[in-house]
C-alpha positions in Angstrom: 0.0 0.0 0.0 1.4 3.4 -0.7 1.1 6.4 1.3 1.4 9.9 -0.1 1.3 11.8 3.5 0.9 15.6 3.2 1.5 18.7 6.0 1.6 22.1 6.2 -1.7 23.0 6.1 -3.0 25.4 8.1 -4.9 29.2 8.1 -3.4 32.0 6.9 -4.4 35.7 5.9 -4.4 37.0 2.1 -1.2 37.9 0.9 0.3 35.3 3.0 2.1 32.0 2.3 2.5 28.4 3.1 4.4 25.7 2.2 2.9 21.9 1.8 5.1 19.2 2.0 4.5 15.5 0.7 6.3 12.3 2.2 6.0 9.6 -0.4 8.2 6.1 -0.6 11.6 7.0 -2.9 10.4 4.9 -5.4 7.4 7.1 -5.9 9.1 10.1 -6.1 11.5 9.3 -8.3 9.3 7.1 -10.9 6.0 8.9 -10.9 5.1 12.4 -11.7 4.2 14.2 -8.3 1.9 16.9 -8.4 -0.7 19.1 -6.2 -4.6 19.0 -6.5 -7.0 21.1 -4.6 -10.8 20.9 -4.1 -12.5 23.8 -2.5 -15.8 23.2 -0.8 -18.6 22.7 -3.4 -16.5 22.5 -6.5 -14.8 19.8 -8.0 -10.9 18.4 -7.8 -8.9 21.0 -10.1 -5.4 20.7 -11.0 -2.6 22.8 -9.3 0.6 21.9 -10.0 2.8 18.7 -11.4 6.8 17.9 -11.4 7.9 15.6 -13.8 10.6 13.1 -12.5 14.2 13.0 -13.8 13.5 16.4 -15.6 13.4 19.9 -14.4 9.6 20.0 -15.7 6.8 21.3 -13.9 3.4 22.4 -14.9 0.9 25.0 -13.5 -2.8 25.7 -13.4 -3.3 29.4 -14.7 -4.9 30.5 -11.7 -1.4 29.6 -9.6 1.5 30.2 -11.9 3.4 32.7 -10.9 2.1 32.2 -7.1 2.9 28.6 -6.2 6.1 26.9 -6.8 6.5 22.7 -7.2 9.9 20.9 -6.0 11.2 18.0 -4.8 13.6 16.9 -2.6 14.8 13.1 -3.8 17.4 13.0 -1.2 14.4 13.2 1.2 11.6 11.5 -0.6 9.9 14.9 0.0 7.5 17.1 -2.4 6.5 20.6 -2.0 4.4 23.5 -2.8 5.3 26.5 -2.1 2.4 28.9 -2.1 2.7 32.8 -2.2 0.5 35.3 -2.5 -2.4 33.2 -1.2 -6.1 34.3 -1.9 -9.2 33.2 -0.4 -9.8 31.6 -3.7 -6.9 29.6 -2.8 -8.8 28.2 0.1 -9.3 24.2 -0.4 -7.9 20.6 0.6 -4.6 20.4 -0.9 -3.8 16.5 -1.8 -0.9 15.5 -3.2 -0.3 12.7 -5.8 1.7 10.0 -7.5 1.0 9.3 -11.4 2.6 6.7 -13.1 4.3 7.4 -16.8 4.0 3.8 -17.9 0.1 2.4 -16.1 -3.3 4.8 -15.3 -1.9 3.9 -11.5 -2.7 7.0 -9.7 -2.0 7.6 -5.5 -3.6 10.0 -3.8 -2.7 11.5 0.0 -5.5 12.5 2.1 -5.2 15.8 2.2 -4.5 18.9 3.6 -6.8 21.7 4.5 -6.0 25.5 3.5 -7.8 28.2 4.5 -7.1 31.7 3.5 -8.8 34.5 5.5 -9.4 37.7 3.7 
């Protein structure tokens, strides 16, 4: 079974940041392409952010680039998002996840709850 297990959550004010971090099993992190999703109450999942492994790669929603950063920290089996700037549009449960460039296999973390005041 793997676990994606993500922190940093938490409430902050507009303009303010945050940084989530994701603990995933090294060979997740280095084989699958780690990203960020984020579902604010009432809408759907949306895409935030993705990191592509063994390239420099990432990829952005519109609504965060420029705002959020993606990295990864192989030596730690460690991803992050960096989030500046924050809105309350950014408020939502953050979940991190694992997607496989070979199979549909897709791992998902449980979440993490961020909540941006105005």
């Amino acid at each position: 079974q793997v676990q994606l297990v993500e922190s940093g959550g938490g409430l902050v004010h507009a303009g303010g940041s945050l940084r989530l971090s994701c603990a995933a099993p090294a060979s997740i992190v280095n084989l699958y392409r780690m990203g960020w999703y984020r579902q604010a109450p009432g809408q759907q999942r949306e895409f935030v952010a993705t990191i592509t492994p063994g390239t420099p790669v990432t990829n952005y929603a519109r609504s965060v680039k420029g705002r959020f950063t993606i990295s990864k920290d192989s030596a730690k089996n460690m991803v992050y998002l960096q989030m500046d700037n924050l809105t309350s549009e950014d408020t939502a449960v953050y979940s991190c996840t694992a997607q496989s460039l070979t199979s549909t296999t897709n791992y998902w973390g449980q979440g993490t709850q961020v909540t941006v005041s105005p």
